[in-house]
N, C-alpha and C positions, 0 to 999 in steps of 0.2 A: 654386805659387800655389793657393792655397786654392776652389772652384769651389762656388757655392752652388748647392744643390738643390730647387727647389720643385716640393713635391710636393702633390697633390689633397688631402689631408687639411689640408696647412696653408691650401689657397685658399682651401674651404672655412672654415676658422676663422676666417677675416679677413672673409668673408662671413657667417658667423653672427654677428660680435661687429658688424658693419657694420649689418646689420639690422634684430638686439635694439637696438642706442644709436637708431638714425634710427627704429626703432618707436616703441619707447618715450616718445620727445619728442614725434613726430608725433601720436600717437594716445592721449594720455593716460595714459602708465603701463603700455600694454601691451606687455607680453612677446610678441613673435613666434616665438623660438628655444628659450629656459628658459622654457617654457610655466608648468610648476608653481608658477615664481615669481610666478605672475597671483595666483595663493592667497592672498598677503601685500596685495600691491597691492589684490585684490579689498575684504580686510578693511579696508585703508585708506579704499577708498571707498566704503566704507558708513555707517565711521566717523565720516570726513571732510565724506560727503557731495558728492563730488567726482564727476565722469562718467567714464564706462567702463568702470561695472558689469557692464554686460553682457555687452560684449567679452572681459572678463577671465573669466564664468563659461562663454563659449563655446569659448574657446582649445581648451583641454583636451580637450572632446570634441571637437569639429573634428580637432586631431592628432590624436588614435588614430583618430579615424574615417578619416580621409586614408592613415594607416598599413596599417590592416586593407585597407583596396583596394589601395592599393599593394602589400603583401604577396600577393594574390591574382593581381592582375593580372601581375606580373614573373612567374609562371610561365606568362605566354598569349605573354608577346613572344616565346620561340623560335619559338612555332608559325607566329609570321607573320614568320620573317626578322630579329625586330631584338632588336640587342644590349640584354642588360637594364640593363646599369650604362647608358651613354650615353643608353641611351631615357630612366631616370629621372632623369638632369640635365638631360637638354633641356627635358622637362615641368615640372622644378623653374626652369628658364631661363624659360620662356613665361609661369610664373605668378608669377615677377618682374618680368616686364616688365607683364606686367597689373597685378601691384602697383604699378607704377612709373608706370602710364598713368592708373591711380586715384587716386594720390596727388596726381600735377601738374592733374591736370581737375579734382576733385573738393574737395579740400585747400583752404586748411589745415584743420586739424580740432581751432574752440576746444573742440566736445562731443562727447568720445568714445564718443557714445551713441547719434550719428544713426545712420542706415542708407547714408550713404555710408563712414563713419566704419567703422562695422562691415564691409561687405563688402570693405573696402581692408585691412581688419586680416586680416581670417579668409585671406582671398587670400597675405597676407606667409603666417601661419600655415600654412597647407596648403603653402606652399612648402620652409619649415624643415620641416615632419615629412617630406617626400620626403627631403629631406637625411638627418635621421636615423635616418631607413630603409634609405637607400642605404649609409650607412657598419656601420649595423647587421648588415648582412645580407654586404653585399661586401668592404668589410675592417675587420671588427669588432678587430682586434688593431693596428689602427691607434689614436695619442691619440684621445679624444673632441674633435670640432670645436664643439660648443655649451654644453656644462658642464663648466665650469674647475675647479668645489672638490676634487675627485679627484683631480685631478693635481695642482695646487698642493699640497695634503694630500701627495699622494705625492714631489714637489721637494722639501717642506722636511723629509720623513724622512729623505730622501737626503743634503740637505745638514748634516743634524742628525750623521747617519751618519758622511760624510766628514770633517768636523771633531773626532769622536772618534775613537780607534783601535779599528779591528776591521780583520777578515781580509782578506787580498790579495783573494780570490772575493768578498766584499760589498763591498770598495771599487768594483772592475770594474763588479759588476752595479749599483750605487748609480749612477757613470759612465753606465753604456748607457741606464738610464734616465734620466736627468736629460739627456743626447744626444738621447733621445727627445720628453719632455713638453715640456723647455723648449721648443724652436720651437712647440710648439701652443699654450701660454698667451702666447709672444708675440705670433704669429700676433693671435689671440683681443685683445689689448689692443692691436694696431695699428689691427685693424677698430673698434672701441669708440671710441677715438681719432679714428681718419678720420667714423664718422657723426656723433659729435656737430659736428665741427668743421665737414663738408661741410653738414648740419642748419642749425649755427651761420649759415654765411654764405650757401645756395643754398636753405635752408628746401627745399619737396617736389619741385626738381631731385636734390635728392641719392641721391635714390632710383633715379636712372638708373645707379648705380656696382655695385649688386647683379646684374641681370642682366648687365651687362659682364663681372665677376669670373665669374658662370656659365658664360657662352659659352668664356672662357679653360679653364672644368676642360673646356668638353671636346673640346680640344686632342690629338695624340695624345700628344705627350711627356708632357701632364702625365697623359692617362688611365694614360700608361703609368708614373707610379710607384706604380699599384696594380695587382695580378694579380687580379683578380673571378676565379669562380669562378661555377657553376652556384649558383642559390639554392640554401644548404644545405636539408636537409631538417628537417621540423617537431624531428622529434628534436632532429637538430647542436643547432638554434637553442637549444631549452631548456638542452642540456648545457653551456653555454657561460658 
C-alpha cells in the first residue's frame, strides 16, 4: 500500500495558490503571492481605469521590504532561544490570521483603493514574502511554493523527454524530477481551486482556511519533512 507524504513545501503551495485566487477576487486583481504579477494587472488599471492601483504598485516593495527584515532578523532568533524556520511560520500564521480578521470586519472590498482595502492586502502580502523567504533561505532545493511557470516549463521538458528516446540516465533523472515538481503544481492548483470556490460560496470567511493550513506546517511531522539548517551565509545565498 502506497502511503502518501505531505510535506511543508506542498502545504505551503496549497497556501500560496489559496491566497493569490482568494486575493485576487477579494481585493481587486491583487496578487498576494506572484507579487510581480501586480505589474500586468497594475497596467491594466490604469488602462482600464479600474481600482487597485495602488495596492498593486505597493506589493512589490512591501515584499522585499518584509524580506530584507526578515533576512536580518532570523539571524537574532538564536540569540533568544527560538528556532528560525518555526519562528518564521508562526509570524507568517499571525499575519494570516490578521489578514483574515481584516478581511471578515472590513470586507468586501468593491474598491481596491480604500485604505482598508490596502492594509488587508499588504498584510496578505507581507505574509507570502515570509513564506518565500522561509523557503528561500531553509530549503531552497525544495519545488518553488508560489511561481509555477518553472516548473511546469520544466514537467513538460521532461515529459517531451520521456516520450522520445534518450538514455537510461535522463529517462531516471527526467522521472525524479517530474516525482518532484509534479506534487507542487498540483499542490499549487488545488489551493487556486479551493479559494476561488471557498471565495465563490463563503465570500471574506474564506480567508479563515490560510492561517489554519499555517498552523498545520508547523506541526512537527510536517516541519519535519524539511532539515533547515542555520541561515546560510551572505555568500551560500548568492552562489546558489
Amino acid at each position: 500500500m502506497v502511503q502518501l507524504k505531505i510535506t511543508l513545501p506542498q502545504i505551503q503551495s496549497v497556501l500560496a495558490g489559496f491566497v493569490d485566487t482568494a486575493g485576487f477576487l477579494a481585493l481587486q486583481g491583487l496578487f498576494t503571492a506572484h507579487v510581480t504579477g501586480n505589474f500586468v494587472t497594475l497596467g491594466a488599471s490604469l488602462v482600464l481605469g479600474t481600482s487597485g492601483a495602488v495596492a498593486k504598485l505597493l506589493a512589490l516593495p512591501v515584499f522585499c521590504l518584509v524580506i530584507v527584515v526578515t533576512r536580518i532578523v532570523s539571524f537574532q532568533l538564536p540569540r533568544i532561544g527560538l528556532s528560525i524556520l518555526p519562528t518564521m511560520l508562526a509570524v507568517k500564521a499571525l499575519l494570516l490570521a490578521a489578514g483574515a480578521v481584516l478581511a471578515i470586519t472590513l470586507g468586501p472590498f468593491p474598491d481596491g483603493g480604500t485604505p482598508e482595502a490596502l492594509v488587508t492586502g499588504m498584510v496578505l502580502v507581507a505574509a507570502m514574502a515570509i513564506q518565500n523567504a522561509a523557503h528561500r533561505i531553509h530549503y531552497a532545493t525544495a519545488p518553488p511554493t508560489t511561481l509555477m511557470t518553472g516548473s511546469t516549463t520544466q514537467i513538460m521538458i521532461d515529459v517531451a523527454d520521456l516520450l522520445r528516446r534518450v538514455p537510461a540516465e535522463d529517462r531516471a533523472a527526467a522521472r525524479a524530477r517530474l516525482a518532484r515538481l509534479a506534487p507542487s503544481v498540483a499542490a499549487f492548483a488545488i489551493g487556486c481551486a479551493a479559494g476561488a470556490s471557498l471565495f465563490a460560496t463563503l465570500g471574506m470567511w474564506c480567508f479563515v482556511v490560510p492561517p489554519l493550513l499555517a498552523l498545520v506546517s508547523l506541526t512537527p511531522p510536517i516541519l519535519r519533512t524539511v532539515a533547515p539548517g542555520p541561515p546560510p551565509s551572505p555568500t551560500q545565498t548568492r552562489s546558489r
